[in-house]
TORKOL-4160 file (C-alpha; in steps of 0.2 Angstrom, whole numbers, padded with zeros to 4 digits, m for minus):
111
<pt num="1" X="m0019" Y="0061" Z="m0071"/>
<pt num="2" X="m0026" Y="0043" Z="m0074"/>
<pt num="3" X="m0012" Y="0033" Z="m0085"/>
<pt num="4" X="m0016" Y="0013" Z="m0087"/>
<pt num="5" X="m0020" Y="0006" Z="m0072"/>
<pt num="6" X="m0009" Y="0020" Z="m0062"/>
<pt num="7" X="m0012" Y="0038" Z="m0058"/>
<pt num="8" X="0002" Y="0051" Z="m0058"/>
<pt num="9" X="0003" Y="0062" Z="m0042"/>
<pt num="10" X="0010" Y="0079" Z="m0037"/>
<pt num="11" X="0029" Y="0075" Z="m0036"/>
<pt num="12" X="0028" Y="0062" Z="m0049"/>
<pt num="13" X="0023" Y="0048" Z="m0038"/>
<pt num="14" X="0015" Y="0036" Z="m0047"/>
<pt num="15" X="0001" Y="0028" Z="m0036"/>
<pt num="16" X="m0010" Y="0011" Z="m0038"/>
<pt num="17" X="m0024" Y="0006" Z="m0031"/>
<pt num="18" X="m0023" Y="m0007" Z="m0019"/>
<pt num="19" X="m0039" Y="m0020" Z="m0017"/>
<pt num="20" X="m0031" Y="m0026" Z="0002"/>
<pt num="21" X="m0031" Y="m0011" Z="0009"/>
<pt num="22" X="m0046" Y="m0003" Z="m0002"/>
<pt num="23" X="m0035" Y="0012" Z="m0004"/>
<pt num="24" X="m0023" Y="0019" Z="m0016"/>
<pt num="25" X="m0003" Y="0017" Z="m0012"/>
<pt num="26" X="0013" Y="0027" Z="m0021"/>
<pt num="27" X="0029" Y="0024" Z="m0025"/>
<pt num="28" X="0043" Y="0039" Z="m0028"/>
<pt num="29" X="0055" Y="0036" Z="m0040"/>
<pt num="30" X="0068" Y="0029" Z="m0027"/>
<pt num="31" X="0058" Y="0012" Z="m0035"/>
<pt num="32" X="0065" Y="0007" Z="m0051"/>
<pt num="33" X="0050" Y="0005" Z="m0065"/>
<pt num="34" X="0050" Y="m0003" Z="m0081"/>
<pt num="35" X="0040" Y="0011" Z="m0090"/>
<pt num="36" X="0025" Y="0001" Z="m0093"/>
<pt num="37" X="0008" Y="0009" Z="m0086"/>
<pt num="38" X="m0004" Y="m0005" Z="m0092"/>
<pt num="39" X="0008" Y="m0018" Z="m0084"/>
<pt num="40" X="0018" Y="m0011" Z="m0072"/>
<pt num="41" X="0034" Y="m0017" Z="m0062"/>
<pt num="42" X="0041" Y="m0008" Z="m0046"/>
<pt num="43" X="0057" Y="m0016" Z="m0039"/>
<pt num="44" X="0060" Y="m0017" Z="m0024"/>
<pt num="45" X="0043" Y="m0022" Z="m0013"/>
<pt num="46" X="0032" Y="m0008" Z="m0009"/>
<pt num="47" X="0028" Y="m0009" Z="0010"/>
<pt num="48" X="0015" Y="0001" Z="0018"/>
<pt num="49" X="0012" Y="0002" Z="0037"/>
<pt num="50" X="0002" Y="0012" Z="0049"/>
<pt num="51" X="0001" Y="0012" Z="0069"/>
<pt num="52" X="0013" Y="0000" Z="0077"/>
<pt num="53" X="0019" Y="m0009" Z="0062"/>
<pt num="54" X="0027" Y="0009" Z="0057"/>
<pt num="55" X="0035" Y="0012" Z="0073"/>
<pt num="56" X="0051" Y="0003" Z="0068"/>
<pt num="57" X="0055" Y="0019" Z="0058"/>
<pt num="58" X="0053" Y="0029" Z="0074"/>
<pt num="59" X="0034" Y="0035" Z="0073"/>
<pt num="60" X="0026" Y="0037" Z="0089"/>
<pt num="61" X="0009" Y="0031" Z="0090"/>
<pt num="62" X="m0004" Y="0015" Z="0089"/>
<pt num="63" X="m0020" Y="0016" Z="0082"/>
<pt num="64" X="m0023" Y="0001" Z="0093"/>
<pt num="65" X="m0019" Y="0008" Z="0109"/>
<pt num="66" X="m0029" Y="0023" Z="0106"/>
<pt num="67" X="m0045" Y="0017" Z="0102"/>
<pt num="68" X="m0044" Y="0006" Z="0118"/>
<pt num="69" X="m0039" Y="0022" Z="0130"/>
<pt num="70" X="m0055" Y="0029" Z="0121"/>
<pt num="71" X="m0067" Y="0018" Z="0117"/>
<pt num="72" X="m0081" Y="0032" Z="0114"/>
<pt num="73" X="m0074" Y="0035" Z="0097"/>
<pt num="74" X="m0079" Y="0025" Z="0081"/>
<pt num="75" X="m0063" Y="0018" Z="0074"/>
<pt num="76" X="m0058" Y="0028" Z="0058"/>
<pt num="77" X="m0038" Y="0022" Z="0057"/>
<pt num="78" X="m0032" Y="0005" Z="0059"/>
<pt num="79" X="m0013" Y="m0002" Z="0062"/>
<pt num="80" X="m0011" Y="m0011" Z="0046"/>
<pt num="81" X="0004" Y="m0018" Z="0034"/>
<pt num="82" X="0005" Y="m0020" Z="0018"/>
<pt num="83" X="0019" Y="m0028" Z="0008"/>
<pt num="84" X="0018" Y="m0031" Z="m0012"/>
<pt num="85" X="0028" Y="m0037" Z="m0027"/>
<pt num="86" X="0021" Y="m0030" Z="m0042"/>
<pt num="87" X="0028" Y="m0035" Z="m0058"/>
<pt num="88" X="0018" Y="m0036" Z="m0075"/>
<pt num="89" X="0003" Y="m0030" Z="m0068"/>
<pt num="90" X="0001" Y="m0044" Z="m0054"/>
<pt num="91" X="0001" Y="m0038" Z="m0037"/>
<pt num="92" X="0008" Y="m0052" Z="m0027"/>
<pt num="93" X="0004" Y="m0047" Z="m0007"/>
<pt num="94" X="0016" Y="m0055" Z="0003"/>
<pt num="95" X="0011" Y="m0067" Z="0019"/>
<pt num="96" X="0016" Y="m0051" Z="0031"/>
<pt num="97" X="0001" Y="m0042" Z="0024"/>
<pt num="98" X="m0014" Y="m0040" Z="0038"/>
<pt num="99" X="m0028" Y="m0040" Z="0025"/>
<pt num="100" X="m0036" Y="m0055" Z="0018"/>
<pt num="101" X="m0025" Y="m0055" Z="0001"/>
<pt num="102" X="m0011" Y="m0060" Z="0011"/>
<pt num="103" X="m0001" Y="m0073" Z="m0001"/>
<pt num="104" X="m0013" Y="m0070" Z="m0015"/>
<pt num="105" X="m0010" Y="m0062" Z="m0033"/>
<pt num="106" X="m0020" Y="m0051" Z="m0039"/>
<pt num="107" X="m0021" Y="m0042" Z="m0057"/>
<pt num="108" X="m0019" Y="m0022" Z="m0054"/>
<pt num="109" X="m0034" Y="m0012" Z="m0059"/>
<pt num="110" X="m0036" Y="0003" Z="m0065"/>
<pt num="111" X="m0046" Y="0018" Z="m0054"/>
């Protein structure tokens, strides 16, 4: 269900859409949230990895390795990190981002 500029998920997750990564991200309600849904804040940062920037939380596995042991296959996944501040509708992406809005603010859109 489309609220503002977020969408409300199974579970209650609210999700956002994010224009670095060109895909939507979630937060549970372990984020604290001031309630706004037109201008949004989620303390603390939301941070999103895949491949080897998640494997400090024990996942196995790197996009980047696999797609060089099999270089027949048209990369679909990517090792990626995404690290944001959102607060009043801004998403500020932080310099560890691996996109091209790293240290850029962006306003939130709706989608």
């Amino acid at each position: 269900m489309q609220k503002g500029k977020l969408r409300i998920a199974e579970g209650g997750r609210l999700c956002f859409w994010c224009p670095g990564c060109k895909e939507a991200h979630s937060v549970i309600n372990a984020w604290t949230f001031n309630g706004n849904y037109e201008r949004p804040t989620f303390k603390p940062s939301v941070l999103v990895t895949s491949g080897h920037y998640s494997n400090r939380f024990g996942m196995p596995g790197c996009w980047c390795r696999f797609y060089a042991e099999h270089p027949e296959l048209e990369p679909v996944f990517k090792c990626s990190q995404c690290h944001t501040f959102i607060t009043d509708g801004q998403i500020q992406f932080l310099a560890d981002c691996t996109h091209e809005l790293a240290g850029k603010t962006v306003e939130m859109e709706a989608f």
